[in-house]
gemmi code that builds the backbone of each chain (N, CA, C; Angstrom):
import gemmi

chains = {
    "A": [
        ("UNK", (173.824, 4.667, 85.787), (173.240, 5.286, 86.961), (173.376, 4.397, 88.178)),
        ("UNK", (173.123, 5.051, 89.306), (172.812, 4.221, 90.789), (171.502, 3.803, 90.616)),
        ("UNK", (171.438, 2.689, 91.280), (170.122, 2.198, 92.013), (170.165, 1.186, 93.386)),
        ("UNK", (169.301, 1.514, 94.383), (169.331, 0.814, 95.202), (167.880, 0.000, 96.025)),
        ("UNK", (168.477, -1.062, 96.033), (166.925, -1.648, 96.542), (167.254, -2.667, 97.810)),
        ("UNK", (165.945, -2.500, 98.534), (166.453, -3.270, 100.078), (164.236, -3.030, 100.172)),
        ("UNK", (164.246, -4.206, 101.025), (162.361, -4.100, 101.227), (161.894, -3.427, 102.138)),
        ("UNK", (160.650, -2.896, 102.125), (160.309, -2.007, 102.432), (159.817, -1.946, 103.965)),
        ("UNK", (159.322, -3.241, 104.486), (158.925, -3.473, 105.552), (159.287, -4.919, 105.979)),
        ("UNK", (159.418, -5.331, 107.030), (160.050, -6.856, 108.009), (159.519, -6.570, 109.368)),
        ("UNK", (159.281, -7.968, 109.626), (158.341, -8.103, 110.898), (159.649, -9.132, 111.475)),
        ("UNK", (159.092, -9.231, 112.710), (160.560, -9.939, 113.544), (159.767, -10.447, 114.762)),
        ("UNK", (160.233, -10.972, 115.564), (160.173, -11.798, 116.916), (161.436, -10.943, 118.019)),
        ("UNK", (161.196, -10.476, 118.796), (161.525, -9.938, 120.076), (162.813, -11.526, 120.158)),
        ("UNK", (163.887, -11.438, 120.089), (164.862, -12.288, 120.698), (165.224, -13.293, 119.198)),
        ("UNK", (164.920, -13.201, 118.305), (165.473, -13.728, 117.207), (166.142, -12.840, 116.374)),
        ("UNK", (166.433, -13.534, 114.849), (167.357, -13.212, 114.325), (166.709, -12.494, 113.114)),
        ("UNK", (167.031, -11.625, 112.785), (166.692, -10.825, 111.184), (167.428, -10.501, 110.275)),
        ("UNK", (167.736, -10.876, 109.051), (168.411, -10.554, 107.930), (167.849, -9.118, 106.828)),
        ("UNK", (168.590, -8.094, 106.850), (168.069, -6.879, 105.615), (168.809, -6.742, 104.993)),
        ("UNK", (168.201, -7.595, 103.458), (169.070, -7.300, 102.367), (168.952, -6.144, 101.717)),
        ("UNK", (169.894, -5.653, 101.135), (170.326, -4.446, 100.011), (170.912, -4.917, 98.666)),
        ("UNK", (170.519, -4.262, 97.827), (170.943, -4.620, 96.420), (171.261, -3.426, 95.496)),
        ("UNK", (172.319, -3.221, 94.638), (173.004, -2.006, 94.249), (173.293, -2.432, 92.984)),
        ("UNK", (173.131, -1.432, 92.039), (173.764, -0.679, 91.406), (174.444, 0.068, 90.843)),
        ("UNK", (175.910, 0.179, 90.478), (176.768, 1.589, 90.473), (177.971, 1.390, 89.392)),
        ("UNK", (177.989, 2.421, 88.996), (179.197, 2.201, 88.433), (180.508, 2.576, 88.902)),
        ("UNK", (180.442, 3.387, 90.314), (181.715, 3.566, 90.471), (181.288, 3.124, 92.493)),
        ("UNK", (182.042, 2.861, 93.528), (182.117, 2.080, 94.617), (182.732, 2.516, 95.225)),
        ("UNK", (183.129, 3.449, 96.897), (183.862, 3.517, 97.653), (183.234, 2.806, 98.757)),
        ("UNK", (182.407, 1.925, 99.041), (181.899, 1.410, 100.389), (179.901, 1.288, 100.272)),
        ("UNK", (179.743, 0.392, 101.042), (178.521, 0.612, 101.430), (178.192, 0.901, 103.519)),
        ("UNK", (176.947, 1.896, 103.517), (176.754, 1.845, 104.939), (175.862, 1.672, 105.446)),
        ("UNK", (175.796, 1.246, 106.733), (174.114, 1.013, 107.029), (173.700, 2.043, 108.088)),
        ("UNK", (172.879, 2.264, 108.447), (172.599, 3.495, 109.002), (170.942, 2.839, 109.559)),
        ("UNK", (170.806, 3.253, 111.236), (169.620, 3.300, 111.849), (169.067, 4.428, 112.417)),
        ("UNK", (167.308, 4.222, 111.475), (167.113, 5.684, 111.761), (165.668, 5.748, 112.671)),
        ("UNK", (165.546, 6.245, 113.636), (163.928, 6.195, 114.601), (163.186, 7.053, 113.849)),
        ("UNK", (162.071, 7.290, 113.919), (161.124, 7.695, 113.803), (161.354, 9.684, 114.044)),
        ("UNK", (161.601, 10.575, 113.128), (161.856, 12.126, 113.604), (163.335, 11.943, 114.134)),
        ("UNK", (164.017, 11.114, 113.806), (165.402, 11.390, 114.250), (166.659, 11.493, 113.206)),
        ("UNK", (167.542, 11.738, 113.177), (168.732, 11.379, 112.077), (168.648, 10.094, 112.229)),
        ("UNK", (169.446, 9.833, 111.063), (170.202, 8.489, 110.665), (171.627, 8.443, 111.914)),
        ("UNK", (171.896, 7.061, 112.718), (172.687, 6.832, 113.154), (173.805, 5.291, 112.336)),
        ("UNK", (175.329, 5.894, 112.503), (175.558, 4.933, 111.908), (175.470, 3.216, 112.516)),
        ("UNK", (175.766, 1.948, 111.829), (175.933, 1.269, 111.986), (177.573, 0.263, 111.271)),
        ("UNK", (177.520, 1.042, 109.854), (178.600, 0.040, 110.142), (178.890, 0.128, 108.432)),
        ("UNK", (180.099, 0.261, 107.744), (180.435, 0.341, 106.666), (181.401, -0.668, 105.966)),
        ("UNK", (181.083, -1.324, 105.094), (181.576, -1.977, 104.311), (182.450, -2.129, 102.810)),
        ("UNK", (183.671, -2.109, 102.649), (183.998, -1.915, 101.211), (184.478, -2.799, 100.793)),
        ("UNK", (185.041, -3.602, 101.602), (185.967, -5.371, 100.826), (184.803, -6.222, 101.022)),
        ("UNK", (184.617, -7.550, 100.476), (183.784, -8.689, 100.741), (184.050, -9.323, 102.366)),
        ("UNK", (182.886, -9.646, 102.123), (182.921, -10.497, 103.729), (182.299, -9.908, 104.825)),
        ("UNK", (182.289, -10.569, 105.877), (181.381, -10.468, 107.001), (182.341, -9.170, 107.878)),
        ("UNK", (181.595, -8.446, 108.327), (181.942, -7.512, 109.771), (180.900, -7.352, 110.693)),
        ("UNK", (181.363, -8.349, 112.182), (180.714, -8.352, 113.308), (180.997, -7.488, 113.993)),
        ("UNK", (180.249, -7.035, 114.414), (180.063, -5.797, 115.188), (178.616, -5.814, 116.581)),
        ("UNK", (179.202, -6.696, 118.039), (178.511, -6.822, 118.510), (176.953, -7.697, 117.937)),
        ("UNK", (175.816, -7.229, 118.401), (174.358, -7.654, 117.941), (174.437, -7.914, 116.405)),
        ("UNK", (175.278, -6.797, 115.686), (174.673, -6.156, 114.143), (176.311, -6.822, 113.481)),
        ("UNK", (175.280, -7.912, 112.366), (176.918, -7.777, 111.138), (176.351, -7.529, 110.274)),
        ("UNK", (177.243, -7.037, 109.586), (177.191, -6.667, 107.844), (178.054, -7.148, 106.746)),
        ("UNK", (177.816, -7.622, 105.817), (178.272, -8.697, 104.740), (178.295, -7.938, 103.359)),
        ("UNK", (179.425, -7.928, 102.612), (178.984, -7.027, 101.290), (179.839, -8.131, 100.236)),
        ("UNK", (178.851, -8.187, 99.161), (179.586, -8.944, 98.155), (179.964, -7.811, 96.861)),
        ("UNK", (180.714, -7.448, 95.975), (180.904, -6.484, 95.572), (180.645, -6.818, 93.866)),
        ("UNK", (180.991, -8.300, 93.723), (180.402, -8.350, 92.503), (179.022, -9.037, 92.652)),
        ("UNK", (178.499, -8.932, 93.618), (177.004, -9.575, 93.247), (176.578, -8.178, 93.727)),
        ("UNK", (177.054, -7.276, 93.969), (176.282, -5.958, 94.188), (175.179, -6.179, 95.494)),
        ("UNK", (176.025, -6.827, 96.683), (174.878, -7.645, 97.456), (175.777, -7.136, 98.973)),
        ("UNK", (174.485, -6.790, 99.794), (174.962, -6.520, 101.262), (173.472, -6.791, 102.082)),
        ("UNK", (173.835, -7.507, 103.293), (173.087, -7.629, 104.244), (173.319, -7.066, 105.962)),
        ("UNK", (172.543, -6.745, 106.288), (172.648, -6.582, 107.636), (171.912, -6.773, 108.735)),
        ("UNK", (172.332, -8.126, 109.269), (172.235, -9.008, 109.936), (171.794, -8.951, 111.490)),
        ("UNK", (170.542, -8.785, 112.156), (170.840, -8.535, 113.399), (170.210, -9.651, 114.401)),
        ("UNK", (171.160, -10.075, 115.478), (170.733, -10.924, 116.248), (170.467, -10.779, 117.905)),
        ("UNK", (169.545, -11.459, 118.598), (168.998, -11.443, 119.901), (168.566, -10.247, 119.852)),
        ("UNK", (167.031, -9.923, 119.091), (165.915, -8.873, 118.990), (165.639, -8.448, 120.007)),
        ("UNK", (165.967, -7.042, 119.897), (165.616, -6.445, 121.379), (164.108, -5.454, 120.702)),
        ("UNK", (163.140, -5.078, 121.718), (161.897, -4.046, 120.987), (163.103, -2.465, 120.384)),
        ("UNK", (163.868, -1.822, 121.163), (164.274, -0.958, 120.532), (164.707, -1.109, 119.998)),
        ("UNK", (164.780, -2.034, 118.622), (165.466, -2.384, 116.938), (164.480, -2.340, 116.417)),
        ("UNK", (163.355, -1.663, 116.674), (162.263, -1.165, 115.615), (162.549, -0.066, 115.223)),
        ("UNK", (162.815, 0.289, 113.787), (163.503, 0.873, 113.022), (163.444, 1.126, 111.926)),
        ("UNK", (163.727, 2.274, 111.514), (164.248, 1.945, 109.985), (165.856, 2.249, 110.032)),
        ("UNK", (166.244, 1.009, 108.841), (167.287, 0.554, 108.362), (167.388, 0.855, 107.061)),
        ("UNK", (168.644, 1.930, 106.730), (168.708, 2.369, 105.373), (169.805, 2.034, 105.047)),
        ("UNK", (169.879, 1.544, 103.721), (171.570, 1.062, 103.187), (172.048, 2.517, 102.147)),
        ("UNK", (173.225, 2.434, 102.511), (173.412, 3.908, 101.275), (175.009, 3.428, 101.266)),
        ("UNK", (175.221, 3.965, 99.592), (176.259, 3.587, 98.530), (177.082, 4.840, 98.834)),
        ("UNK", (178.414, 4.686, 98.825), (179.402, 5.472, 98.840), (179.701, 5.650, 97.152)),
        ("UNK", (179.373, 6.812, 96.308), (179.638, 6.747, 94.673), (181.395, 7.293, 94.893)),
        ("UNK", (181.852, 7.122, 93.077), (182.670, 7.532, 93.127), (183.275, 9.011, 93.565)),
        ("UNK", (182.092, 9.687, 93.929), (182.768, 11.375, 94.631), (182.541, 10.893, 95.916)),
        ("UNK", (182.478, 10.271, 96.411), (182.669, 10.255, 98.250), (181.212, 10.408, 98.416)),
        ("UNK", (180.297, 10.607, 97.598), (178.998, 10.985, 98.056), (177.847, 9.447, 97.956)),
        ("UNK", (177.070, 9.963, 99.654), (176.256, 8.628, 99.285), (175.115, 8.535, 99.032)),
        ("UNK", (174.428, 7.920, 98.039), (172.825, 7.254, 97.489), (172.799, 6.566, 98.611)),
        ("UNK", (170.981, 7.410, 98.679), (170.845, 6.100, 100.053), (169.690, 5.540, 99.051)),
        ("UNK", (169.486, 4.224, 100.294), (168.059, 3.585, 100.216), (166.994, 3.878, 100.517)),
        ("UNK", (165.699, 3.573, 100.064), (164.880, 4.007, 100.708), (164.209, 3.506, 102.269)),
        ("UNK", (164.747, 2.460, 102.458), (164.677, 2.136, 103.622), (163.535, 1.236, 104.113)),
        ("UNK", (164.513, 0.393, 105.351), (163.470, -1.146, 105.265), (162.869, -1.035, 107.108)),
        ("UNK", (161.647, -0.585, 106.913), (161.093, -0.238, 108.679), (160.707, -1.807, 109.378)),
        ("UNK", (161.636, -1.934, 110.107), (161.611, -2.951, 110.990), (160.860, -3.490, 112.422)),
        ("UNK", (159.847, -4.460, 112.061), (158.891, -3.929, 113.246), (159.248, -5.093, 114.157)),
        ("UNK", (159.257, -4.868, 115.510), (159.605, -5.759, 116.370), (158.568, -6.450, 117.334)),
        ("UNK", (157.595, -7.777, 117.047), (156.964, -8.203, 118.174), (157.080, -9.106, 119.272)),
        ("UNK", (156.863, -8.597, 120.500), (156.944, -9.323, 121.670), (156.933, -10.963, 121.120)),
    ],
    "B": [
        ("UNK", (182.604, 9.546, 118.244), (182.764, 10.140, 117.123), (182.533, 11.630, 116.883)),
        ("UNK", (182.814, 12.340, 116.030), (182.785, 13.776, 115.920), (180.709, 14.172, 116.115)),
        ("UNK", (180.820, 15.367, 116.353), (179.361, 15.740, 116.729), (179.330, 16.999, 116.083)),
        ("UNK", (177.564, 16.972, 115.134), (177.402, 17.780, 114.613), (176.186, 17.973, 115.161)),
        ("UNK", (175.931, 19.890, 115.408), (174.968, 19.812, 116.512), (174.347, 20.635, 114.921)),
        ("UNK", (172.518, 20.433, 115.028), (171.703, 21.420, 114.269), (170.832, 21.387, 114.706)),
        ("UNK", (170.324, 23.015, 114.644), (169.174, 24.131, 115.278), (168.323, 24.813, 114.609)),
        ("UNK", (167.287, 25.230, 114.611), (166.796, 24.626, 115.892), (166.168, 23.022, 115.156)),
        ("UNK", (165.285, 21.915, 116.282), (165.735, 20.849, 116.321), (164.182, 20.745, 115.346)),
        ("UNK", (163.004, 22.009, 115.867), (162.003, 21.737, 114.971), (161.268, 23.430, 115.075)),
        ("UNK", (160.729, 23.414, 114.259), (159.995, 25.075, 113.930), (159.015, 25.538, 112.886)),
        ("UNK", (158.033, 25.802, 113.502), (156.722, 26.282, 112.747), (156.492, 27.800, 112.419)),
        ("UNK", (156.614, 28.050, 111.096), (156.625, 29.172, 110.687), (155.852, 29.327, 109.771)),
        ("UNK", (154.854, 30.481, 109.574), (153.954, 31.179, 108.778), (154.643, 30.966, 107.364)),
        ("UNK", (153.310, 30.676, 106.282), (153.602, 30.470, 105.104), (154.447, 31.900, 104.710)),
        ("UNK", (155.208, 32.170, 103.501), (155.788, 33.458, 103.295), (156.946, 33.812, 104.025)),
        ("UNK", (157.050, 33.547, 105.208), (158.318, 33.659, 105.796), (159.704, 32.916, 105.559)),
        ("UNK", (160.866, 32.899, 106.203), (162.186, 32.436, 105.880), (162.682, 31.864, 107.034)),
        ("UNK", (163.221, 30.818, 106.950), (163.278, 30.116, 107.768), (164.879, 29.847, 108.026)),
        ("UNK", (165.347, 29.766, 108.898), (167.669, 29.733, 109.149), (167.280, 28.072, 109.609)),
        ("UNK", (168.294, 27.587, 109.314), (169.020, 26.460, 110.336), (170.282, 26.492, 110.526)),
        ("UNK", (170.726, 26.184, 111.137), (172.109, 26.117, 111.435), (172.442, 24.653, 111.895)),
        ("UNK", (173.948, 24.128, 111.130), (174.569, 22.994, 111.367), (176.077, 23.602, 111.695)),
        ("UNK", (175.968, 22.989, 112.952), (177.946, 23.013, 113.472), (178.613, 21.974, 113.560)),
        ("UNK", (179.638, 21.501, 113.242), (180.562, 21.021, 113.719), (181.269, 21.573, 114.841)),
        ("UNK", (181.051, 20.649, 115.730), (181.606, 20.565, 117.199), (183.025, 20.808, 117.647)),
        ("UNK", (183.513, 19.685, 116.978), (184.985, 19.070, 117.483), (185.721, 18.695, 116.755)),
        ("UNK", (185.453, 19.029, 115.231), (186.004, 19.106, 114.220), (185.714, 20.043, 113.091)),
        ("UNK", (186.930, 19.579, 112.012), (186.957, 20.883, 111.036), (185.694, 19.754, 109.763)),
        ("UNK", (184.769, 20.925, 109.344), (183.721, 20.095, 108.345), (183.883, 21.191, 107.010)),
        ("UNK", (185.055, 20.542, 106.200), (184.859, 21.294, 104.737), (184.147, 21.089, 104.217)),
        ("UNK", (183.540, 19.679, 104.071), (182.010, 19.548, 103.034), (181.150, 19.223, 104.276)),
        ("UNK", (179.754, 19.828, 104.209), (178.434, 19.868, 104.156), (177.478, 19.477, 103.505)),
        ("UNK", (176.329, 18.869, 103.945), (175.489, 18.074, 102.951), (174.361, 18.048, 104.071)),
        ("UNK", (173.179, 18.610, 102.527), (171.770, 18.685, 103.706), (170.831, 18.101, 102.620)),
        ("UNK", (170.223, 17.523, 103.255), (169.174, 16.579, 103.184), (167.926, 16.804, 103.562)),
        ("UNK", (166.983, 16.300, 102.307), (165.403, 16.609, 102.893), (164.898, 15.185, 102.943)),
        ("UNK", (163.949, 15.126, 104.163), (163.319, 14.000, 104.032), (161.719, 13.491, 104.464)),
        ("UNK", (161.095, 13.172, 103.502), (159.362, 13.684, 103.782), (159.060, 12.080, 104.531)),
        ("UNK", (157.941, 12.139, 104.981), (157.652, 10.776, 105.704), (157.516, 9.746, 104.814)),
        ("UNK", (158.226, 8.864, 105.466), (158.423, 7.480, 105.284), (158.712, 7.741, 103.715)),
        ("UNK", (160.049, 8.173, 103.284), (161.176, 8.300, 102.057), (162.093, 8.686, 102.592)),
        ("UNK", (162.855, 8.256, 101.546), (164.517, 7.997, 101.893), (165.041, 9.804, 101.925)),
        ("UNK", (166.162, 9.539, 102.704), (166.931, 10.854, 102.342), (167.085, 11.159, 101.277)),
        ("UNK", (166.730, 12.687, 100.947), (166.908, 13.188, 99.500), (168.517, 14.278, 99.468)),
        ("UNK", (168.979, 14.011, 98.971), (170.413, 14.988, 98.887), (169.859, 16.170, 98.399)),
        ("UNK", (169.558, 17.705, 98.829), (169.178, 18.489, 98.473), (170.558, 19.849, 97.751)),
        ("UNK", (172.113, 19.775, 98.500), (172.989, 20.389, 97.991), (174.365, 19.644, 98.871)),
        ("UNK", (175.431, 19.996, 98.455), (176.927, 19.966, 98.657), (177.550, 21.270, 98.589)),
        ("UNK", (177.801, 21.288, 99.994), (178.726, 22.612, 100.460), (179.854, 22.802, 100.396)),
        ("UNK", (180.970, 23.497, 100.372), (181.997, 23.206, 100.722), (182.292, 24.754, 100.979)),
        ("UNK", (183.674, 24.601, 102.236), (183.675, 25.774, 102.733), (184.341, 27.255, 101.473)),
        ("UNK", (183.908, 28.223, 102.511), (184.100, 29.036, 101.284), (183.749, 29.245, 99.477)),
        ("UNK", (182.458, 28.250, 99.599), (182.268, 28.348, 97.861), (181.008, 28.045, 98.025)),
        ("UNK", (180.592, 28.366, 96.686), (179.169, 28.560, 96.433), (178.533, 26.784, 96.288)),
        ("UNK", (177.494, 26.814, 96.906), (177.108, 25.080, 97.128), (176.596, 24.506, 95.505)),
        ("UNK", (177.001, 23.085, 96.012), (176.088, 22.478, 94.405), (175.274, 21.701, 94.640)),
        ("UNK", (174.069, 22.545, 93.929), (172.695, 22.040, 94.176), (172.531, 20.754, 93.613)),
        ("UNK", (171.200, 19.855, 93.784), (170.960, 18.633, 93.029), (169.943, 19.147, 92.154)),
        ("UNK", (170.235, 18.428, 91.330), (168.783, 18.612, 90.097), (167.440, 18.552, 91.173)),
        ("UNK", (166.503, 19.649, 90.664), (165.503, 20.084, 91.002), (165.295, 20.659, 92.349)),
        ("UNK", (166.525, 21.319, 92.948), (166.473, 21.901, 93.821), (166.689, 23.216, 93.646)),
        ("UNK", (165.856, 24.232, 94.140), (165.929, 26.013, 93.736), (167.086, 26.322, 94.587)),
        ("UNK", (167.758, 26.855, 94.021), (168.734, 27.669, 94.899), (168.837, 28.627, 95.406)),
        ("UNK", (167.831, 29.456, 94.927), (167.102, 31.039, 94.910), (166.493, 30.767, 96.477)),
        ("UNK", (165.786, 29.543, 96.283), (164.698, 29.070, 97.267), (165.556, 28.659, 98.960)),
        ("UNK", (166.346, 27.359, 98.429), (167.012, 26.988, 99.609), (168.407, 27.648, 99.728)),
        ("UNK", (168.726, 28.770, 100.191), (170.311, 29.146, 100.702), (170.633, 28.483, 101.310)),
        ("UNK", (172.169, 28.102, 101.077), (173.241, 27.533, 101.532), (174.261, 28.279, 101.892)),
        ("UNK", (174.844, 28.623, 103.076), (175.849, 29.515, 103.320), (176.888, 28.516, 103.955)),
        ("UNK", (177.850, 28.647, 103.876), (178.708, 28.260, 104.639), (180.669, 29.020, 104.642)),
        ("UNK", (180.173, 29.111, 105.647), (181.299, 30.923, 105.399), (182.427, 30.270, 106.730)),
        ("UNK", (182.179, 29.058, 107.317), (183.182, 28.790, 107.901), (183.610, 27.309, 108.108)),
        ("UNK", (184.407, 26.721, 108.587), (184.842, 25.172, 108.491), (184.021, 24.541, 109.372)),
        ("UNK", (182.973, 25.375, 110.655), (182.531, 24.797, 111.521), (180.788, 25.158, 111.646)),
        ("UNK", (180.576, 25.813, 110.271), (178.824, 26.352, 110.502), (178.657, 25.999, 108.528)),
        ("UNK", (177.529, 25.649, 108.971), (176.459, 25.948, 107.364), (175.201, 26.312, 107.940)),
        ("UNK", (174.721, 27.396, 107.038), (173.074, 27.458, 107.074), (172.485, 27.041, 105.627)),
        ("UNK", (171.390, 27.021, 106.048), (169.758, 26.624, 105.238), (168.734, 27.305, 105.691)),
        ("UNK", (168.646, 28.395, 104.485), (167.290, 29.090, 104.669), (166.649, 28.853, 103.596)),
        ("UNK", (165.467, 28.581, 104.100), (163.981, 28.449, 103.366), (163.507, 29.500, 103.114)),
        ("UNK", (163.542, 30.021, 101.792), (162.812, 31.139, 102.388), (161.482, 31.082, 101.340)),
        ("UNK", (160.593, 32.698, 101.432), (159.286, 32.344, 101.204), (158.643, 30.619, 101.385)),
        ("UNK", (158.779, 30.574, 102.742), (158.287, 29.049, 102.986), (156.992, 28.514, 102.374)),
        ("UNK", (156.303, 27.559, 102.222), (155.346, 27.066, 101.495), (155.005, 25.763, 102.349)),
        ("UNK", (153.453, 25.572, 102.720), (153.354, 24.791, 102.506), (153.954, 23.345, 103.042)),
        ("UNK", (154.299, 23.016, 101.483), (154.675, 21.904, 100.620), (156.300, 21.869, 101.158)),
        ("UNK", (157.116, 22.834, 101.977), (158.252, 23.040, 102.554), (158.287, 21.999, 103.495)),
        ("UNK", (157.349, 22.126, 104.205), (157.600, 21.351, 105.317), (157.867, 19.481, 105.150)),
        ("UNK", (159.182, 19.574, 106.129), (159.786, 18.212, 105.979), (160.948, 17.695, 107.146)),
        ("UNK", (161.850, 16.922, 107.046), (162.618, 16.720, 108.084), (164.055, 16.973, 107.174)),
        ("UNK", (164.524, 18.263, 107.680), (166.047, 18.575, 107.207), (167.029, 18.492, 108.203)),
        ("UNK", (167.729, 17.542, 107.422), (169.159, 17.095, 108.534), (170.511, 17.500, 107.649)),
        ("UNK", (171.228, 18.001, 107.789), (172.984, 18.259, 108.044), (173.687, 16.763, 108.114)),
        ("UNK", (174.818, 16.874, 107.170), (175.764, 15.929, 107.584), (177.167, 16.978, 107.299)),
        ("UNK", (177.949, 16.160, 108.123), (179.669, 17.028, 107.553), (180.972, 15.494, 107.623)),
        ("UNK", (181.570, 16.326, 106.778), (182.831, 15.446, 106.585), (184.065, 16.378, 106.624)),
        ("UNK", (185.059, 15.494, 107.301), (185.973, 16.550, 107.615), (187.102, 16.350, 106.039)),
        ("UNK", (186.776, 15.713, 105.454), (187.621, 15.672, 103.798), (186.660, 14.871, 102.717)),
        ("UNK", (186.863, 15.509, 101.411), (186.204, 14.653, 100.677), (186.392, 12.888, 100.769)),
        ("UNK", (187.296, 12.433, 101.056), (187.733, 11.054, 100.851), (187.657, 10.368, 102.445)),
        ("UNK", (186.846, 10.585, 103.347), (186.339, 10.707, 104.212), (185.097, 9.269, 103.880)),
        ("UNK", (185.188, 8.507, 104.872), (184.011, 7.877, 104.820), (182.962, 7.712, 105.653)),
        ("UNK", (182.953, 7.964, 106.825), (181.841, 8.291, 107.609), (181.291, 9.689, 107.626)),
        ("UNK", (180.069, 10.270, 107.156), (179.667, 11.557, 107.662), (179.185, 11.547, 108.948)),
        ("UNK", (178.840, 12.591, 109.044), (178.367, 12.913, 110.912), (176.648, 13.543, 110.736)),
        ("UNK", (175.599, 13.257, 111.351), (174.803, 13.717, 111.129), (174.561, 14.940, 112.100)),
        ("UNK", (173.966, 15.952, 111.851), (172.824, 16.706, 113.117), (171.908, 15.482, 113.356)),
        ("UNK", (170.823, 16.851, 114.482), (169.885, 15.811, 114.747), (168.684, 15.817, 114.032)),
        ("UNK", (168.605, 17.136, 112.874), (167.727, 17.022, 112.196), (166.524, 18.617, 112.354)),
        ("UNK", (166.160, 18.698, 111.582), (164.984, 19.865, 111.881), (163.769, 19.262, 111.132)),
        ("UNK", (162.719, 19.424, 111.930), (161.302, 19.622, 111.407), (160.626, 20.865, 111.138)),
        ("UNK", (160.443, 21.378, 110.368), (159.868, 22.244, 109.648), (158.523, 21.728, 109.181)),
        ("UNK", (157.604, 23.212, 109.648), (156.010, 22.895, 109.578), (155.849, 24.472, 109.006)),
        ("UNK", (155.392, 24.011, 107.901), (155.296, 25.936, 107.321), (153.434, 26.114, 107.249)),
        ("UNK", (152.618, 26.613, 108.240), (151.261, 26.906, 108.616), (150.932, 27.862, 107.347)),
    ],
}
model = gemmi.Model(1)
for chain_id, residues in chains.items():
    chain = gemmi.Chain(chain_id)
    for i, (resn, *xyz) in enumerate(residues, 1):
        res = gemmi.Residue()
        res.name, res.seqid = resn, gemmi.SeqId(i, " ")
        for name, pos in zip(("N", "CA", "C"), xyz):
            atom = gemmi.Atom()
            atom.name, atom.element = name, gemmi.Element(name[0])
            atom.pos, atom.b_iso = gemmi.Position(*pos), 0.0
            res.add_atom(atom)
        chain.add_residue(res)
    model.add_chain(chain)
structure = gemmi.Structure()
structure.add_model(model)
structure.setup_entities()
């Protein structure tokens, strides 16, 4: 089966740096993605991963290790609108993705 | 990126009644469809997989009787609720992909549904 785990809540500092890990399960892999979602809104993307290694992308990177079943996403110089939730979701082998349940990111001055 | 518009964005409807949404693809062709329920503060739930011209595949423990899935063209799906409940009410969002092997989906913006 899938499983996915990433924590549930993170507190932050307005202008620093925050790390959200994800942790997976699967037996079959086309990518992982991260996705930011507000409060009553869709999920917007952020940024997808399928080989190892880092992808910077402006503020936000994302890192996926494939045999440690390990991805982070990384965000730096905290702005208040990066209060959020941050959901990681698995690309399975049908193209279809398991998400996470998602890690709400709170941002203080 | 491609834009998928869905309507309406939120809607309160009497218990017993049936409820439409509609998801379009904009500016592209969307053979698969995928709608999603999602109750506060939980993750997206995959509720079915569309694909054009064919009958959708539901996920375990989803009524099909209950939630229709139509999708009769490359650029629309609906979701009707019908005999609403309750316990219906949630945040349903649309995604589309323009091929199975496709890796970004596209979201709507989502519907809130409040069944009084």
């Amino acid at each position: 089966g899938q499983n996915i785990d990433q924590p549930t809540e993170m507190t932050a500092t307005e202008g620093a740096i925050v790390q959200i890990n994800c942790t997976y399960q699967t037996s079959g892999f086309n990518g992982l993605f991260w996705y930011q979602q507000h409060a009553g809104e869709a999920p917007t993307f952020l940024s997808y991963n399928v080989l190892d290694g880092l992808e910077e992308k402006g503020r936000f990177s994302s890192f996926l290790s494939r045999s440690k079943g390990y991805s982070y996403l990384l965000l730096k110089e905290l702005q208040m609108k990066d209060s959020a939730s941050y959901l990681c979701a698995l690309m399975d082998s049908n193209y279809q993705l398991i998400w996470g349940a998602g890690t709400k990111l709170i941002i203080k001055p | 990126g491609a834009v998928v518009s869905q309507h309406p964005s939120w809607v309160i409807c009497k218990s017993g009644t049936s409820v439409k949404i509609e998801c379009r693809s904009l500016d592209f062709q969307a053979t698969t469809m995928f709608w999603y329920r999602q109750f506060p503060k939980q993750s997206l739930m995959l509720m079915a997989t569309s694909n054009e011209g064919s009958k959708a595949t539901y996920e375990q423990g989803v009524e099909k009787d209950k939630f229709l899935i139509n999708h009769a063209s490359l650029t629309l799906s609906t979701l009707t609720v019908t005999s609403a409940h309750p316990e219906d009410s949630s945040f349903y969002i649309c995604s589309a992909k323009t091929m199975a092997g496709d890796t970004e989906a596209f979201f709507g913006q989502g519907t809130r549904l409040t069944v009084v």
